[in-house]
FIDREN-569449 format. One record per atom (N, C-alpha, C): residue number from 0; residue in one letter; chain; atom name; x, y, z. Coordinates in Angstrom, 3 decimals, m for minus. Example, Ala and Ser with C-alpha at 12.3 -4.5 7.8 and 13.67 -1.06 7.14 Angstrom:
// residues 2
   k r c  a       c1       c2       c3
   0 a A  N   13.190   m5.690    7.800
   0 a A CA   12.300   m4.500    7.800
   0 a A  C   13.200   m3.300    7.800
   1 s A  N   12.850   m2.250    7.080
   1 s A CA   13.670   m1.060    7.140
   1 s A  C   12.900    0.030    7.870
***
This chain:
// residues 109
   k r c  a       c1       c2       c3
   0 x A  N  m11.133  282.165  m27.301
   0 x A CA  m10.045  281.278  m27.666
   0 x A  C   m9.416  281.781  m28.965
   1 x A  N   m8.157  281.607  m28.752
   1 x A CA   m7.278  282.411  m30.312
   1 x A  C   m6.889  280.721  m30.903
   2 x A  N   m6.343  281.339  m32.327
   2 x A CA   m6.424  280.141  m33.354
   2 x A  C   m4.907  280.474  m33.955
   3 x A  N   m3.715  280.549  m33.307
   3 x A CA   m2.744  280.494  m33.672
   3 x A  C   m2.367  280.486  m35.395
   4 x A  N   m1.814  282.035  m35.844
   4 x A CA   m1.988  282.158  m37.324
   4 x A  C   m3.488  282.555  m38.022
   5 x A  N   m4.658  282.263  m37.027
   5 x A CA   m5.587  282.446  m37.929
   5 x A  C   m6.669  283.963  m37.539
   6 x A  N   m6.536  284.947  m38.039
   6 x A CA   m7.099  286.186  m37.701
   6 x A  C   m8.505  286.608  m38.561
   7 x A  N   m9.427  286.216  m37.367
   7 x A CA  m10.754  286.241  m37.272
   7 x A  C  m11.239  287.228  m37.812
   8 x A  N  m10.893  288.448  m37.663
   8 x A CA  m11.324  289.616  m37.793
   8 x A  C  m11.264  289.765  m39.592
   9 x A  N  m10.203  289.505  m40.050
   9 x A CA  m10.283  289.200  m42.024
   9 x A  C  m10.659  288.420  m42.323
  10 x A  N  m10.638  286.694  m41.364
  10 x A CA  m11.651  286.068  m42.515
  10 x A  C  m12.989  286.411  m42.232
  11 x A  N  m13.693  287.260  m41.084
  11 x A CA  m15.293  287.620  m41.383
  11 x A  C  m15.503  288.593  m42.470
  12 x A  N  m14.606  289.844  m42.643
  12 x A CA  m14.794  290.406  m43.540
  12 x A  C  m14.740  289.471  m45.033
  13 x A  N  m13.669  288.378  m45.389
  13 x A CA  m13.846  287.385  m46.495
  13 x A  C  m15.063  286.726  m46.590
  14 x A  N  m15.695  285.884  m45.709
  14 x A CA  m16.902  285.611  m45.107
  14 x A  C  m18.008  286.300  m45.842
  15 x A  N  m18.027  287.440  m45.007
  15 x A CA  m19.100  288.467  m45.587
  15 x A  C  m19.614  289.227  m46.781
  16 x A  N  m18.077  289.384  m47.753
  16 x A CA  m17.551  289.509  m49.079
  16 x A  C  m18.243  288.090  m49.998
  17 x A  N  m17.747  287.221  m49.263
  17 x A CA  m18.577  285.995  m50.195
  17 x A  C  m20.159  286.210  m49.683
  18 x A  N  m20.778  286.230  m48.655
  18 x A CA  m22.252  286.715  m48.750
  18 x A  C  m22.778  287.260  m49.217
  19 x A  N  m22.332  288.950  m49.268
  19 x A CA  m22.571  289.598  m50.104
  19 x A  C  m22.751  290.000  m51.463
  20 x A  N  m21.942  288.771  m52.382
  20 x A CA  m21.613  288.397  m53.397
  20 x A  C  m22.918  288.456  m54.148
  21 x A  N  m23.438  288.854  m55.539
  21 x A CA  m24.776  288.689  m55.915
  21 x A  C  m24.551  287.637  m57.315
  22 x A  N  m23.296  287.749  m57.870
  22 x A CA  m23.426  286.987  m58.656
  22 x A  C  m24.282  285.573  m59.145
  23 x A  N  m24.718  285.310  m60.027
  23 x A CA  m25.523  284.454  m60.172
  23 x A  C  m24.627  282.694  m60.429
  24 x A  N  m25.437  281.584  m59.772
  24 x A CA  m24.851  280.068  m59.992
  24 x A  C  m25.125  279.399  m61.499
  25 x A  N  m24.184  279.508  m62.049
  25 x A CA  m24.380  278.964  m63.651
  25 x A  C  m24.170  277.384  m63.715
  26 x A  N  m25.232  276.984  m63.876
  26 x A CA  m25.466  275.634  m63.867
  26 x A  C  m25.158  274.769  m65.176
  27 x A  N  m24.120  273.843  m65.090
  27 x A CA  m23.862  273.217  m66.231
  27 x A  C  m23.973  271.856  m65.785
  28 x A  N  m23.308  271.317  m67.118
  28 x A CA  m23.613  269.246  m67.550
  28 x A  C  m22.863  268.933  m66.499
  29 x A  N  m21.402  269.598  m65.858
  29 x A CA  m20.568  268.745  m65.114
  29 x A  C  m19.425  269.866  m64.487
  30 x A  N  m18.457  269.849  m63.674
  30 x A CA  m17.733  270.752  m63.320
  30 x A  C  m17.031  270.794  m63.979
  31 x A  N  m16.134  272.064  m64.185
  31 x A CA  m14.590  272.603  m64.411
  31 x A  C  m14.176  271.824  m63.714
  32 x A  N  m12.939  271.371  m64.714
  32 x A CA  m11.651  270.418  m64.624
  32 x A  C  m10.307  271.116  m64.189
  33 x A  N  m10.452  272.452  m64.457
  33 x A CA   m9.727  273.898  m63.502
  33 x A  C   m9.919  273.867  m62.499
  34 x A  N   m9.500  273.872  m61.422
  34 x A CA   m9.436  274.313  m60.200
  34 x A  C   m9.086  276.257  m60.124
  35 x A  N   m8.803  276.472  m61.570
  35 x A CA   m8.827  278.136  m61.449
  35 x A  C  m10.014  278.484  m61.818
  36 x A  N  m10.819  278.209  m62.264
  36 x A CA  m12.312  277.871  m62.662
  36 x A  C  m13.380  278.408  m61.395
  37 x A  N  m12.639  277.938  m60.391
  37 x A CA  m13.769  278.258  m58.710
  37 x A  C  m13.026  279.315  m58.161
  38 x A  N  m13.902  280.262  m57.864
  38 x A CA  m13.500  281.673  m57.139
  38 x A  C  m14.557  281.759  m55.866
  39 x A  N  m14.465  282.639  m55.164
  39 x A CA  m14.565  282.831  m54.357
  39 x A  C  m16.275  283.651  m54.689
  40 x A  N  m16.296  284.574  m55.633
  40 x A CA  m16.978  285.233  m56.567
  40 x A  C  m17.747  284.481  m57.611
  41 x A  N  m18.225  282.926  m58.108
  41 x A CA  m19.109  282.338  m58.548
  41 x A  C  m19.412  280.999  m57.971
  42 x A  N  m20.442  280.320  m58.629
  42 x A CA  m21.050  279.217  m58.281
  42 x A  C  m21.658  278.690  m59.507
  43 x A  N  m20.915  277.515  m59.256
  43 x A CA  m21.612  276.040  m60.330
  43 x A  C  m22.554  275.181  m59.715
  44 x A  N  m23.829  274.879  m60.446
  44 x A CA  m24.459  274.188  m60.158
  44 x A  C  m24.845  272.459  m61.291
  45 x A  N  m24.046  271.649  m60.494
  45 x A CA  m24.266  270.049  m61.157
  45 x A  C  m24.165  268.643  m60.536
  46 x A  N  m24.464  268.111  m61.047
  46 x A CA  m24.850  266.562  m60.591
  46 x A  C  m23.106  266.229  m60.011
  47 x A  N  m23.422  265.602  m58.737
  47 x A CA  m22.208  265.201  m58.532
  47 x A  C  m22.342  263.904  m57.715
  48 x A  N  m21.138  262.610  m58.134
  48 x A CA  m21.341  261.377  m57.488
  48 x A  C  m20.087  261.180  m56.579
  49 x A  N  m19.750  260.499  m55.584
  49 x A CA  m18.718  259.667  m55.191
  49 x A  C  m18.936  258.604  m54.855
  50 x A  N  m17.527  257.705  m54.484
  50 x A CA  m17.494  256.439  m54.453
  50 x A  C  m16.502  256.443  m53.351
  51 x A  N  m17.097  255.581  m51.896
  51 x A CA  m15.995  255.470  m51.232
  51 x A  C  m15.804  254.393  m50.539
  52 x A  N  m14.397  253.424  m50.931
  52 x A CA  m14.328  252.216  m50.716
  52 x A  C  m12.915  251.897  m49.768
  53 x A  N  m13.391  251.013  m48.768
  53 x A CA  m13.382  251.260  m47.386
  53 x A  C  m12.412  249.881  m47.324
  54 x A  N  m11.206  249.532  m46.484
  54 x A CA  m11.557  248.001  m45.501
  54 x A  C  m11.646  247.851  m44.799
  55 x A  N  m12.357  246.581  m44.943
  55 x A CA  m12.860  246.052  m43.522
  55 x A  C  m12.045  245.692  m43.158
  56 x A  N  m12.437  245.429  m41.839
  56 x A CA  m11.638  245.330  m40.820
  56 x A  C   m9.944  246.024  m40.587
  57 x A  N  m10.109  247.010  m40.797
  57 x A CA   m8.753  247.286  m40.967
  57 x A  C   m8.076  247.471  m39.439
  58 x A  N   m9.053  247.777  m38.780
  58 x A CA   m8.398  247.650  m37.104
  58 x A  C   m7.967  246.654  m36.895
  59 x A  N   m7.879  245.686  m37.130
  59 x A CA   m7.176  244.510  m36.466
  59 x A  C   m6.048  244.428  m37.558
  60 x A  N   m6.745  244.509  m39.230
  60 x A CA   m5.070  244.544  m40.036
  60 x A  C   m4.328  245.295  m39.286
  61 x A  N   m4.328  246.800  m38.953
  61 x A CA   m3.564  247.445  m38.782
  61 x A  C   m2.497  246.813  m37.436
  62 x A  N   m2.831  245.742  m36.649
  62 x A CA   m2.582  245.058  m35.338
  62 x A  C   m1.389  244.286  m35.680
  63 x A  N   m1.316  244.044  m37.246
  63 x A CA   m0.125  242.878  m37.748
  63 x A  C    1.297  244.112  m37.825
  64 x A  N    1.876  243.305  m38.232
  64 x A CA    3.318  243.849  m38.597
  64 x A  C    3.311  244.595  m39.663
  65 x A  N    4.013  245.279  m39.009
  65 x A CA    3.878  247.191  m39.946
  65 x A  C    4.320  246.958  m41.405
  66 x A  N    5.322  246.031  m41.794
  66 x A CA    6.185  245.882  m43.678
  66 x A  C    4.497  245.517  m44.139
  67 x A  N    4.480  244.438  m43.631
  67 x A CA    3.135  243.587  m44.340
  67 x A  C    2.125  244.667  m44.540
  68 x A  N    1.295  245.240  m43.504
  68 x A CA    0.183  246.073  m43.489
  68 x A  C    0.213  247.017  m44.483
  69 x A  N    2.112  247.794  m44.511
  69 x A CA    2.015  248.328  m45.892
  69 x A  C    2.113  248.334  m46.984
  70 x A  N    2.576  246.697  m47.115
  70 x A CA    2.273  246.367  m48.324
  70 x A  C    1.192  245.924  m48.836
  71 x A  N    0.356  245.930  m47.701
  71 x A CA   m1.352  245.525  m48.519
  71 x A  C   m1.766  247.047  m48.252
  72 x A  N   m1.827  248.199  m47.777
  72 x A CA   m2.134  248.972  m48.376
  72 x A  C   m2.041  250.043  m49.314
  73 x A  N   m0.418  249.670  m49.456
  73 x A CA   m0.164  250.301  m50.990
  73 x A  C   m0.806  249.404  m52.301
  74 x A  N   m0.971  248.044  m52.145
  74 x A CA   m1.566  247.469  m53.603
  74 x A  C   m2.792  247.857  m53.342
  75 x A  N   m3.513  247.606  m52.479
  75 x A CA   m4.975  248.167  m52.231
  75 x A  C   m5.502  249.347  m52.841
  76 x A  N   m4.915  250.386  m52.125
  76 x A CA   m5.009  251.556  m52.554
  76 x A  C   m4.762  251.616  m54.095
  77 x A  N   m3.364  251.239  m54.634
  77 x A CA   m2.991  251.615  m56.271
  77 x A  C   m3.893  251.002  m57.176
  78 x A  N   m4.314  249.969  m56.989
  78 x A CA   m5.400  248.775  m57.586
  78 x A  C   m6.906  249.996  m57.477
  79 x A  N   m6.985  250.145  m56.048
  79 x A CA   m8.365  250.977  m56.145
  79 x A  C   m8.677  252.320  m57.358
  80 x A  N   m7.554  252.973  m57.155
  80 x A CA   m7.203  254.473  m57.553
  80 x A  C   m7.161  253.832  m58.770
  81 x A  N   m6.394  252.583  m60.005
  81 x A CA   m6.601  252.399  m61.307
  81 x A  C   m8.328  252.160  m61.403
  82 x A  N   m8.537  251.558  m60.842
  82 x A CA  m10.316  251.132  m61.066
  82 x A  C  m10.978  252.334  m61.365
  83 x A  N  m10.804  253.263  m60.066
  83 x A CA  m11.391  254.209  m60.196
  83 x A  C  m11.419  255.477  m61.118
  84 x A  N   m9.513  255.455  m61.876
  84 x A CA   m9.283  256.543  m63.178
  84 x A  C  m10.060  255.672  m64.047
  85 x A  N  m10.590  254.322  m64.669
  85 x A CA  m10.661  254.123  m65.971
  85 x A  C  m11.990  254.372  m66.241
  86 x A  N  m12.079  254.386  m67.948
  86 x A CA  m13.798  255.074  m67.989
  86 x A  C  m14.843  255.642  m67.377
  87 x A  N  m14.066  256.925  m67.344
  87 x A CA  m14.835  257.832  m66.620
  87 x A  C  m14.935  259.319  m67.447
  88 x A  N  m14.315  259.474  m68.833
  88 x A CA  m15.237  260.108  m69.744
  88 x A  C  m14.608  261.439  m69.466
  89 x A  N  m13.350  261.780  m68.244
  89 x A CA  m13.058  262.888  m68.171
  89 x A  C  m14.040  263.537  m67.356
  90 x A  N  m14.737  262.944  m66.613
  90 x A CA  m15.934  263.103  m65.438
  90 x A  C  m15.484  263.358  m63.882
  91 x A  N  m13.704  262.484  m63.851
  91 x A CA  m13.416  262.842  m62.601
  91 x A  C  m12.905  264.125  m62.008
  92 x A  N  m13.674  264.245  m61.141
  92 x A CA  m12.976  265.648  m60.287
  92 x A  C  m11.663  265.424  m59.637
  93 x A  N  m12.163  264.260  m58.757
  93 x A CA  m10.999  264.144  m57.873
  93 x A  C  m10.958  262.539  m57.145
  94 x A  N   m9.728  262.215  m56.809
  94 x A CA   m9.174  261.061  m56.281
  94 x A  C   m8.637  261.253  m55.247
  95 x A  N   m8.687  260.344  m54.235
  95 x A CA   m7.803  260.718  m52.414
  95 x A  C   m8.109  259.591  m51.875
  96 x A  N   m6.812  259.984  m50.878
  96 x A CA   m6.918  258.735  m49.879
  96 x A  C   m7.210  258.953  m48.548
  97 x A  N   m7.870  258.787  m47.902
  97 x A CA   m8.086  259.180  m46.171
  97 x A  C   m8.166  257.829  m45.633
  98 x A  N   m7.120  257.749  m44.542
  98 x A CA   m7.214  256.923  m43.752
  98 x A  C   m6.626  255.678  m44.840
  99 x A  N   m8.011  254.681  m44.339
  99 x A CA   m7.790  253.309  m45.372
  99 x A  C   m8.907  253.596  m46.407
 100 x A  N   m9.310  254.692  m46.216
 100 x A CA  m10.919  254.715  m47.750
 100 x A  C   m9.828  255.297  m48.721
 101 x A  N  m10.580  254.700  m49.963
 101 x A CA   m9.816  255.266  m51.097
 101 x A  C  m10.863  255.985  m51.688
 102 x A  N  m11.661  257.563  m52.429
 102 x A CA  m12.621  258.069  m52.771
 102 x A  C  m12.230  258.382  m53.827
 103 x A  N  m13.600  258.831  m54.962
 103 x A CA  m13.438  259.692  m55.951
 103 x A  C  m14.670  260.436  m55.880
 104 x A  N  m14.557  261.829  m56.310
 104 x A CA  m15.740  262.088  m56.521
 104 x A  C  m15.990  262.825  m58.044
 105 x A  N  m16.958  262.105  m59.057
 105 x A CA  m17.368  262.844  m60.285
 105 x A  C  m18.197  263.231  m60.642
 106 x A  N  m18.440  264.134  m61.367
 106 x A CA  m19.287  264.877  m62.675
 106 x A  C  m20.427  264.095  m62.746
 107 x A  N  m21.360  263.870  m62.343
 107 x A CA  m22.203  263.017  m63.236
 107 x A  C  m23.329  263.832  m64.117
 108 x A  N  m23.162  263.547  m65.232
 108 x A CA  m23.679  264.565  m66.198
 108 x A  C  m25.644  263.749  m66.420
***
């Protein structure tokens, strides 16, 4: 089976390049806040937490009328995502939304 755009044959050699890799995992208090920080060529090793908060029942919300539904899940969501930036020490990695979960996942030092 072919993968439209995606050519197998370079990412095994990428693949294998990262296997081969000997570099050593430098383990610190918490991750880089860089995303230029992670290569392909090292590894961090640290405590890491998330939080992922869900609603219920959202199958049947989702059953009501579409204005309403999105207006409870835009306050939902924006309400969640403030909770989740405050006091956190510069610990967060990252924030997202999938679906109806709202996640973070941080640093825990």
């Amino acid at each position: 089976m072919k993968i439209k755009g995606y050519d197998y044959l370079t990412r095994k050699k990428k693949v294998e390049k990262i296997l081969d890799n000997t570099d050593a995992v430098k383990e610190v208090d918490k991750f880089p806040q860089n995303d230029d920080d992670f290569t392909y060529t090292n590894g961090y090793k640290a405590w890491a937490g998330a939080i992922f908060v869900d609603l219920r029942d959202s199958t049947k919300l989702f059953s009501q009328d579409e204005v309403e539904v999105a207006k409870v899940i835009r306050g939902f969501t924006s309400e969640i995502i403030e909770i989740l930036k405050k006091d956190t020490d510069d610990n967060m990695i990252e924030i997202g939304i999938r679906g109806d979960c709202v996640y973070a996942i941080y640093s825990v030092p």
